[in-house]
Backbone bond lengths (Angstrom), bond angles and torsions (degrees), N, CA, C in turn:
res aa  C-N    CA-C-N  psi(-1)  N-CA   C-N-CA  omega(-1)  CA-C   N-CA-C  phi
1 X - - - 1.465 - - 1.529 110.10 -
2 X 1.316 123.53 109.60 1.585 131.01 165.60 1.352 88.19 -43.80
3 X 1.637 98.91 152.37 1.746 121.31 -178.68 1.357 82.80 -140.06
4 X 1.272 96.61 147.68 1.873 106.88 166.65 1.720 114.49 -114.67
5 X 1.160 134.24 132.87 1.017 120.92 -159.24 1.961 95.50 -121.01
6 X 1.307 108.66 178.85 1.707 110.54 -153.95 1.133 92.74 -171.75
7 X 1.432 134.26 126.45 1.513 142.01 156.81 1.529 113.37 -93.92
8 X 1.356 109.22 130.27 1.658 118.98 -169.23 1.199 105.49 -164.84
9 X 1.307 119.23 150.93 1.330 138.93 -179.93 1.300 150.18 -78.43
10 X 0.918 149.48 78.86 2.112 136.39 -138.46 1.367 95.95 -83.78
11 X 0.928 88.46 143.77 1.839 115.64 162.92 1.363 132.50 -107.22
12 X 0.926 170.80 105.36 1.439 156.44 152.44 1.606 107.31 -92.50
13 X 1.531 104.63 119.54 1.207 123.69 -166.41 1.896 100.04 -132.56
14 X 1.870 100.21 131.98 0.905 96.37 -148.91 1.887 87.98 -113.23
15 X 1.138 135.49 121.16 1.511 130.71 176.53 1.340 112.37 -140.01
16 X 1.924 100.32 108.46 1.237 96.74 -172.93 1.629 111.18 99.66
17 X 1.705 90.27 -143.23 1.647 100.00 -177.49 1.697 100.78 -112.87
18 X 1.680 94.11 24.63 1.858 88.50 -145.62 2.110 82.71 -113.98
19 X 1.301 127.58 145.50 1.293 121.96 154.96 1.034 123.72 -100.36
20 X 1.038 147.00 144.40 2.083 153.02 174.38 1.614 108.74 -122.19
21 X 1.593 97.36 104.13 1.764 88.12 161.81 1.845 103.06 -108.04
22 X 1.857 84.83 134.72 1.352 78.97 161.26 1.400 117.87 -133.69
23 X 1.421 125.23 -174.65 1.790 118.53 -147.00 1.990 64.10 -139.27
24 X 1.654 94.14 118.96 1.590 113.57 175.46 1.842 103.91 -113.36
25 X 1.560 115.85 116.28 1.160 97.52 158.56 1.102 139.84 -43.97
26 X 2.056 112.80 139.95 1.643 113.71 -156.16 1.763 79.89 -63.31
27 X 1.385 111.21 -75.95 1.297 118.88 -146.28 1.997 103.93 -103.68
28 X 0.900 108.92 108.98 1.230 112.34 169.00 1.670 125.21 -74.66
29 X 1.787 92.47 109.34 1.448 107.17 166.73 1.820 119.81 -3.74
30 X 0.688 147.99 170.48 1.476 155.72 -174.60 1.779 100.60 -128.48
31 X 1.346 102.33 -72.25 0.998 112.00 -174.61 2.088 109.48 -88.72
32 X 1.021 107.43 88.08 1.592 113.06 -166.56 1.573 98.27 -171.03
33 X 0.956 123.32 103.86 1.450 137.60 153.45 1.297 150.52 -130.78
34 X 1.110 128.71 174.21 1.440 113.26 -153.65 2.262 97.70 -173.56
35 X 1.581 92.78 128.01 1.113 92.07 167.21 1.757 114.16 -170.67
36 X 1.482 104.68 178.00 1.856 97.08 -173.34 1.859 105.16 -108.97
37 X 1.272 69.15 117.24 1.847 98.42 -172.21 1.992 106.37 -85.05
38 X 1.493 108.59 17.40 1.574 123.90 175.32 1.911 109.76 76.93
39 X 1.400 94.14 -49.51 1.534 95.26 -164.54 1.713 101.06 -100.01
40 X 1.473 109.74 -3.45 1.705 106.03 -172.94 1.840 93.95 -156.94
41 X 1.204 100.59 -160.79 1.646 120.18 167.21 1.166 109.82 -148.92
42 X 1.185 97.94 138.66 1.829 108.15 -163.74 1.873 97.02 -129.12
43 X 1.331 105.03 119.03 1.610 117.91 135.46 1.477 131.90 -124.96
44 X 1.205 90.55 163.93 1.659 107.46 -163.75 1.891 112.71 -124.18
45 X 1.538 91.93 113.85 1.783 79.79 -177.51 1.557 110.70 -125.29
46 X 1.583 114.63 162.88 1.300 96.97 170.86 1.492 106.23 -115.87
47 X 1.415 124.10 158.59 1.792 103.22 -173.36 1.418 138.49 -23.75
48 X 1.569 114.61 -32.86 1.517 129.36 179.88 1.409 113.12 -77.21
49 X 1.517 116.23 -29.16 1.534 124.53 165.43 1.644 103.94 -88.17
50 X 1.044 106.58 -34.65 1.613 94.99 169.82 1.323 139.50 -58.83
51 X 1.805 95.65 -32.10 1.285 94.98 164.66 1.698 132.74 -98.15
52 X 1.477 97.99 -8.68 1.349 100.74 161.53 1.779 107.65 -76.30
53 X 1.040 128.40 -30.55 1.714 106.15 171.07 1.403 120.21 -56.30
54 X 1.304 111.64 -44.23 1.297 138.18 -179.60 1.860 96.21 -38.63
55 X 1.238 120.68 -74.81 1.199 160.51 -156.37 2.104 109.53 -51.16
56 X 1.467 81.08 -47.41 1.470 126.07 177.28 1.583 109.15 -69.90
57 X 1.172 98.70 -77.39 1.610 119.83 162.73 1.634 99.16 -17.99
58 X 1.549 109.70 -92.46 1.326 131.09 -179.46 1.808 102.63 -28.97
59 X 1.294 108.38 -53.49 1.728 86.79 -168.39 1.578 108.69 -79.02
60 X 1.248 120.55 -25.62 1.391 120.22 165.12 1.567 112.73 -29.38
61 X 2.031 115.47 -72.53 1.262 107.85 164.70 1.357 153.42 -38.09
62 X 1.461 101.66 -23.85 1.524 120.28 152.05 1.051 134.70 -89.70
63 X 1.294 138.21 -12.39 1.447 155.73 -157.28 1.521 103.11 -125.90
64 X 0.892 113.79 99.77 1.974 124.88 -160.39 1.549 94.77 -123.91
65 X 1.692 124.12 -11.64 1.389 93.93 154.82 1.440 111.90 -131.97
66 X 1.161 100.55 68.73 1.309 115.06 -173.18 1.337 126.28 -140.76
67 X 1.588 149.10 140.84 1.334 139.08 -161.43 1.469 86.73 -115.84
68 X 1.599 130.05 112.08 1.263 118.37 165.71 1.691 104.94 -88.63
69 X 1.573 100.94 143.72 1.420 102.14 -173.00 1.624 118.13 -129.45
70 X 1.224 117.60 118.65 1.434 120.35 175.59 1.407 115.07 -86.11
71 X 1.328 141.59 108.28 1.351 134.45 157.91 1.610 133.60 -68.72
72 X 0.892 90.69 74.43 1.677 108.11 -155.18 1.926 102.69 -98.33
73 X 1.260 123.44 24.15 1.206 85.08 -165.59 1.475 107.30 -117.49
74 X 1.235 142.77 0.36 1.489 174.70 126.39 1.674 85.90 -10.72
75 X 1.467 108.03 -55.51 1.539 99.51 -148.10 1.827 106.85 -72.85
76 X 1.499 112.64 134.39 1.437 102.47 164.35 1.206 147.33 -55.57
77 X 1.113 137.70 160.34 1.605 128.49 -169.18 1.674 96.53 -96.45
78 X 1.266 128.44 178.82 1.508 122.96 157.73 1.146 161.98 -65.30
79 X 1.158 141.58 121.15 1.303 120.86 -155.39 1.201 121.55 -29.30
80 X 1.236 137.08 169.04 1.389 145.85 132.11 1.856 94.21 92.86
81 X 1.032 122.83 4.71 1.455 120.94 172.05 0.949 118.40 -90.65
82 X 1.566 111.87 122.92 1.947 139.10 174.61 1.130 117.24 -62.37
83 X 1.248 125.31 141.51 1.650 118.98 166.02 1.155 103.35 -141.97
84 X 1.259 111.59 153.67 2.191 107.43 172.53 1.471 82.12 -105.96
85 X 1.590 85.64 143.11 1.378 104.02 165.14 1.745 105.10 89.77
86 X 1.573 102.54 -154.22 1.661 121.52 -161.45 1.579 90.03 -118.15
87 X 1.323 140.79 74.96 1.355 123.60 153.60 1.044 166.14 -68.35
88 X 0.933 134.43 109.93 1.752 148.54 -151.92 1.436 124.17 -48.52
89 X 1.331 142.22 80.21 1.404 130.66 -164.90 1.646 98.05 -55.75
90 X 1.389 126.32 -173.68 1.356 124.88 -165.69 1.597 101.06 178.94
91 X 1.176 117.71 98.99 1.801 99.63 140.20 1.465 149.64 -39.90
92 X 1.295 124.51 -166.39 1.475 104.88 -163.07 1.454 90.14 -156.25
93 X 1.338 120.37 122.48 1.701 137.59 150.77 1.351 126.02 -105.88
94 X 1.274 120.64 127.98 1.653 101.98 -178.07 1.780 83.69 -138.55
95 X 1.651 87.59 127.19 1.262 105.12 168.82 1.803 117.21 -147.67
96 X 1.396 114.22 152.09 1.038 130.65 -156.57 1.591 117.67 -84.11
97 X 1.071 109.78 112.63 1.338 114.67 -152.96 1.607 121.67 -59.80
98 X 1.085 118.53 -11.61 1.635 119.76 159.58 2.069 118.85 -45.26
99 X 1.420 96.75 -28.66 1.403 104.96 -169.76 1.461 102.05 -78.29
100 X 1.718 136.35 -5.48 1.198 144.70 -168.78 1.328 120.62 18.34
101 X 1.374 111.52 32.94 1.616 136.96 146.40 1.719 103.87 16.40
102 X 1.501 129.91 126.45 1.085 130.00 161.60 1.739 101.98 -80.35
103 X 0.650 120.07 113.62 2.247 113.12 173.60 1.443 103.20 -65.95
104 X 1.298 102.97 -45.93 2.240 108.28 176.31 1.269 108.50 -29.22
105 X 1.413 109.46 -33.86 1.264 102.70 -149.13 1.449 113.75 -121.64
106 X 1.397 120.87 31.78 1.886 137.76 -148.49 2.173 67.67 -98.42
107 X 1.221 120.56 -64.83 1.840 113.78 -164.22 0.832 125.24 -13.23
108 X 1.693 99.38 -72.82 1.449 117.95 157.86 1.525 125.55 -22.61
109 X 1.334 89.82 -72.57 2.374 103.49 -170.41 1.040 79.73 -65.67
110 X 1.785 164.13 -27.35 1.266 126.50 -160.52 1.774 108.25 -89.82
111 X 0.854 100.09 -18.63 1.868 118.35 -163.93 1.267 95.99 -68.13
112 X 1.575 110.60 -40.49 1.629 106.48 -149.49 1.743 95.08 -120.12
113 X 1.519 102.96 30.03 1.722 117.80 174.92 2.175 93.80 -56.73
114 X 1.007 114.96 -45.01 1.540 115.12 -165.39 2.102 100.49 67.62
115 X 1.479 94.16 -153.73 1.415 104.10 -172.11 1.592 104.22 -89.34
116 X 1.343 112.65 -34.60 1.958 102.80 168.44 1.759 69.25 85.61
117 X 2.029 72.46 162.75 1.562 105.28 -178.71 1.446 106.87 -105.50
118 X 1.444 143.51 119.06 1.483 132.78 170.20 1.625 129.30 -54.61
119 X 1.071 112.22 118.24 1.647 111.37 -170.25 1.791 95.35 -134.36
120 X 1.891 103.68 157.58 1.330 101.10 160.94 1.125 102.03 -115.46
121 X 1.294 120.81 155.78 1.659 138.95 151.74 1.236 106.54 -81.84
122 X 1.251 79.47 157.67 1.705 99.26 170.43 1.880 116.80 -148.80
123 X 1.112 113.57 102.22 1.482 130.16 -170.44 1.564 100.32 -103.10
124 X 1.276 114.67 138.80 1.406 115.18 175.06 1.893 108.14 -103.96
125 X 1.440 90.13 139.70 1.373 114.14 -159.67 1.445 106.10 -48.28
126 X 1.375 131.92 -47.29 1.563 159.24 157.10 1.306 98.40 -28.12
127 X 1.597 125.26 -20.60 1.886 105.75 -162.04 1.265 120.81 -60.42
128 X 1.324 119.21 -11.32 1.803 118.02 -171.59 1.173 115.83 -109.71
129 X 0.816 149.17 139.95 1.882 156.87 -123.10 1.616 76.13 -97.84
130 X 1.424 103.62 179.14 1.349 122.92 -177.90 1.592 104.59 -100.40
131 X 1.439 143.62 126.10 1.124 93.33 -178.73 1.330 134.19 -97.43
132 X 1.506 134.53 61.16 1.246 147.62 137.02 1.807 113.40 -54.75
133 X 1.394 95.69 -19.81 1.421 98.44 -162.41 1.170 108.05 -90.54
134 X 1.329 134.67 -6.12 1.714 140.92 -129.52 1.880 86.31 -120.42
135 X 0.993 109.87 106.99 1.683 99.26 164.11 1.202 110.76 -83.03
136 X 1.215 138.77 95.02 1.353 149.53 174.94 2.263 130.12 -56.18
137 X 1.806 84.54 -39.33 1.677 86.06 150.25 1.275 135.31 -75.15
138 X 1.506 120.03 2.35 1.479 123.28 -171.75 1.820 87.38 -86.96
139 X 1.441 119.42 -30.27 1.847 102.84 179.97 1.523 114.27 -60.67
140 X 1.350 126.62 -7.76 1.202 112.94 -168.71 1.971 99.77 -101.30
141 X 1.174 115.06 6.93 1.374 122.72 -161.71 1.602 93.24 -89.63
142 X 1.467 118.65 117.87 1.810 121.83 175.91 1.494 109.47 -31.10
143 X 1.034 87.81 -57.20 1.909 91.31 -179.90 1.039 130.87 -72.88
144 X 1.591 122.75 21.17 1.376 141.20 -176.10 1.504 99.42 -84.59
145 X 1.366 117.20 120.32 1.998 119.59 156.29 1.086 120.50 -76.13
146 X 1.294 100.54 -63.98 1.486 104.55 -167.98 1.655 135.42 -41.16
147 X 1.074 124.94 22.83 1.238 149.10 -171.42 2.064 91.29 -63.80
148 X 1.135 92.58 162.01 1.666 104.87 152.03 1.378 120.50 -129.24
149 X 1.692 111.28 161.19 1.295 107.66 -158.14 1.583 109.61 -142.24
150 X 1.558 109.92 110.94 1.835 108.78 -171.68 1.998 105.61 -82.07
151 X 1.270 96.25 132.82 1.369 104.68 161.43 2.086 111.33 -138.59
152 X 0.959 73.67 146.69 2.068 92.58 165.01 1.008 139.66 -99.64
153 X 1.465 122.64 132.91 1.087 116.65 -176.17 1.688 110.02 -176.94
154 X 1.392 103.10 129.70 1.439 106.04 179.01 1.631 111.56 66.03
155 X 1.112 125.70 39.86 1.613 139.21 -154.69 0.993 99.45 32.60
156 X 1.312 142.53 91.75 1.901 132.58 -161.63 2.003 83.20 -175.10
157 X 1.156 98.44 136.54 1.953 96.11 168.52 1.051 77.53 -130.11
158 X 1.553 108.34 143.70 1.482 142.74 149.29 1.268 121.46 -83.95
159 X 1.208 113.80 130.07 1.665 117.29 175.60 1.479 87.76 -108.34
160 X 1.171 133.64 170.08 1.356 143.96 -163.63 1.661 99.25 179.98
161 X 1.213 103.45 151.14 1.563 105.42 -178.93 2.030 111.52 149.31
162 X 0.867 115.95 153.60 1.448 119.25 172.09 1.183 121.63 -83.11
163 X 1.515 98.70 152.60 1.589 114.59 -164.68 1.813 102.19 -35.75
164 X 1.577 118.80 -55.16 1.752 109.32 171.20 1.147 104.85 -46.26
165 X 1.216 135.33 -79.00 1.428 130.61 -166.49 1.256 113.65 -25.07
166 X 1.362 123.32 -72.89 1.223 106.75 171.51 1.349 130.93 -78.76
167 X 1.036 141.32 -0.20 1.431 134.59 147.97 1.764 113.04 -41.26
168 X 1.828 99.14 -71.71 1.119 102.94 -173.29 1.722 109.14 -49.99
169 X 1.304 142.17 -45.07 1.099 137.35 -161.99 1.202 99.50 -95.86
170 X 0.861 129.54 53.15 1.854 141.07 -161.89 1.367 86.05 -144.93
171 X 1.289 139.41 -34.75 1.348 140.48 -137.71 1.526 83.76 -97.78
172 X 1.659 124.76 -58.64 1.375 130.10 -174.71 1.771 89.66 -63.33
173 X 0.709 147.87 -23.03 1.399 150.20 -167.36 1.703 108.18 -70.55
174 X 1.113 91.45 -59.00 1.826 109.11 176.14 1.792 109.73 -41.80
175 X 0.964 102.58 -50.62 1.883 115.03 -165.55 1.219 98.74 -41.77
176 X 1.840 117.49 -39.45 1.154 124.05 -163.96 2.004 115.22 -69.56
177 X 1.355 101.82 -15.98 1.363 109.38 162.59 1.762 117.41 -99.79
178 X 1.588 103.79 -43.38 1.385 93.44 -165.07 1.679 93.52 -81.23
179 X 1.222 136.38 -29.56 1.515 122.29 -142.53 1.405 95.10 -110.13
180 X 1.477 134.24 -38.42 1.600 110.75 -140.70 1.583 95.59 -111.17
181 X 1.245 139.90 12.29 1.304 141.52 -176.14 1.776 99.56 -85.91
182 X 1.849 126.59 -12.14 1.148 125.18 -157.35 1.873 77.00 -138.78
183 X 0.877 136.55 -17.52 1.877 132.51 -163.02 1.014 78.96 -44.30
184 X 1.746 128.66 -92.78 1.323 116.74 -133.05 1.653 122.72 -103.20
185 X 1.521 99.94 38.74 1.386 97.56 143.13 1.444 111.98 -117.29
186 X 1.619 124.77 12.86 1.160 133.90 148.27 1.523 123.36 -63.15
187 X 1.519 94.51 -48.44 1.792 119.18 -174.69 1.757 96.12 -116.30
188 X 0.775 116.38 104.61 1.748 109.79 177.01 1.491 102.11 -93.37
189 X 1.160 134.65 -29.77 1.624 139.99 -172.55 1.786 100.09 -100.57
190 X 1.297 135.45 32.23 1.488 125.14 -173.18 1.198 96.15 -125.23
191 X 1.533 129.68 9.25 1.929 128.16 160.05 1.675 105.14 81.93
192 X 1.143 91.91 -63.14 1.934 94.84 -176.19 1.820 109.07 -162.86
193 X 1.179 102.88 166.57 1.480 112.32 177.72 1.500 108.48 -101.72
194 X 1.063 129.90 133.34 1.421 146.02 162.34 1.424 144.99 -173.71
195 X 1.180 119.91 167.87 1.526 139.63 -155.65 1.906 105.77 -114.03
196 X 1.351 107.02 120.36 1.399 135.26 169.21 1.588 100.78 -93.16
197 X 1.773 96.66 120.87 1.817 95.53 162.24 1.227 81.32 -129.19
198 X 1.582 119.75 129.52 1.593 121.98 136.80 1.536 114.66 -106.01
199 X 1.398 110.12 170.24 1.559 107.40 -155.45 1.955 82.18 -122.42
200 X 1.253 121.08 151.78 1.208 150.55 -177.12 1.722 110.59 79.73
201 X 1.120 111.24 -116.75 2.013 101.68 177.64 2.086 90.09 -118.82
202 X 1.091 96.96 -35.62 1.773 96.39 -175.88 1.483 122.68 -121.55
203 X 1.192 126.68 111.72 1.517 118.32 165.86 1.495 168.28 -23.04
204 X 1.214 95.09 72.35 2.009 110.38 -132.26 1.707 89.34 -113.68
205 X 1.346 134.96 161.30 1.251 156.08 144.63 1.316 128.89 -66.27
206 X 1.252 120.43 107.03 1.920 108.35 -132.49 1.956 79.22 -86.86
207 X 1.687 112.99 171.43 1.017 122.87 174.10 1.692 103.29 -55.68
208 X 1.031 134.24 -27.73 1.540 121.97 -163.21 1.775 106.91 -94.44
209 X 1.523 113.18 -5.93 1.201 124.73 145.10 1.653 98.77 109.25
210 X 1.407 121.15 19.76 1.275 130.28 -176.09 1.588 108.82 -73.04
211 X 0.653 147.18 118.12 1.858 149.39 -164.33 1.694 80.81 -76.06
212 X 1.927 97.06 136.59 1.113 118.54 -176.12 1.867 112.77 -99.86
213 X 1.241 105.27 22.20 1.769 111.57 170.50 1.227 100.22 -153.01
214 X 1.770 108.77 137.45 1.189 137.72 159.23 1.077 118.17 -69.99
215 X 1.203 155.15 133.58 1.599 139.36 161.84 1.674 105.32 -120.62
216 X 1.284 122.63 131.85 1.044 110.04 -166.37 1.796 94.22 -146.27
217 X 1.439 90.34 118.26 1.788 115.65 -159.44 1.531 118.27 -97.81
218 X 1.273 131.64 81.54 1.162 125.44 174.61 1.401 114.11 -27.02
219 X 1.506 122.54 149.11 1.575 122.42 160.74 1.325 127.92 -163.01
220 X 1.594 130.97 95.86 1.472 152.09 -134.58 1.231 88.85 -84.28
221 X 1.661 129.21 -49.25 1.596 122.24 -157.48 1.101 103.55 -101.60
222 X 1.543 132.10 54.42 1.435 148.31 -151.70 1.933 87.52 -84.30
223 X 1.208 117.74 126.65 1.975 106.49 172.92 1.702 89.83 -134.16
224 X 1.796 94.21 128.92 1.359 121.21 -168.79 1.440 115.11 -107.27
């Protein structure tokens, strides 16, 4: 079984009566960004950030008490990209919703991150279902959980969701390494390769005003 391995940092952060460890990427992607474009959320990766999300992603699904954290928001998006409006660059946390995470309160735990301890992971490449395997009409079923769920805070989006959740959407996650580095000299007329996450069964703008789709845009001629 291929293992993928990832250097990142632990934290134990203490607020209150309450503790937070979180697992901070060692080295943050260059080319990996992410921000709120008002009507959606937009990131941008190039294979090496792709596969560190990927990577990231994966330990999130296993790591249920843990806030994995990308500091991504410094980094620029790509040339030649439009936005309406004033858009918000944003970092990225994805944590597993059993931990019922205050977001108010990410400022704080980020301030008092310190230097962290260096550790590698190790996630095996296999972790995300195939997707033949994924029954995809069971999300529209009332009694469906496994949903994922965006919130804001502190320019920081939260992905939230259970260990399935992100597995299964780990699976659309993958393409972004195995498939779109070759798409468009497969597809030369298809513009770009990319990955849609919306969080509940349909794509809505939650009351707290968090844009209810991810769009997440491959980009080969990434200039830094």
């Amino acid at each position: 079984m291929l293992v993928v391995k990832q250097r990142v940092h632990i934290h134990g952060v203490r607020l209150g009566s309450n503790e937070f460890r979180v697992v901070r990427a060692d080295s943050t992607p260059a080319r990996l960004a992410l921000r709120d474009d008002r009507h959606w959320l937009s990131m941008y990766a190039d294979r090496p950030g792709a596969a560190s999300l990927v990577a990231l992603w994966a330990l999130a699904a296993r790591s249920a008490h843990s806030l994995v954290y990308l500091p991504i928001r410094a980094n620029p998006v790509p040339d030649g990209v439009m936005s309406e409006g004033e858009p918000v660059s944003l970092d990225l946390v994805l944590v597993h919703h059993s931990l019922r995470f205050p977001t108010a309160s990410w400022k704080q735990i980020r301030a008092r991150l310190g230097v962290g301890k260096p550790h590698t992971t190790a996630t095996p490449a296999e972790d995300f279902p195939d997707e033949s395997a994924i029954d995809y009409a069971r999300r529209h079923h009332p009694a469906y959980r496994d949903h994922l769920a965006f919130h804001i805070a502190a320019h920081t989006l939260f992905v939230v969701g259970s260990s399935t959740a992100f597995r299964e959407y780990g699976t659309a996650l993958r393409g972004l390494v195995d498939e779109a580095p070759s798409y468009l000299h497969r597809h030369p007329n298809a513009g770009h390769f990319c990955v849609e996450i919306n969080p509940g069964s349909w794509p809505v703008r939650t009351r707290r005003h968090v844009p209810g789709s991810l769009h997440i845009q491959y980009s080969s001629t990434w200039q830094i």
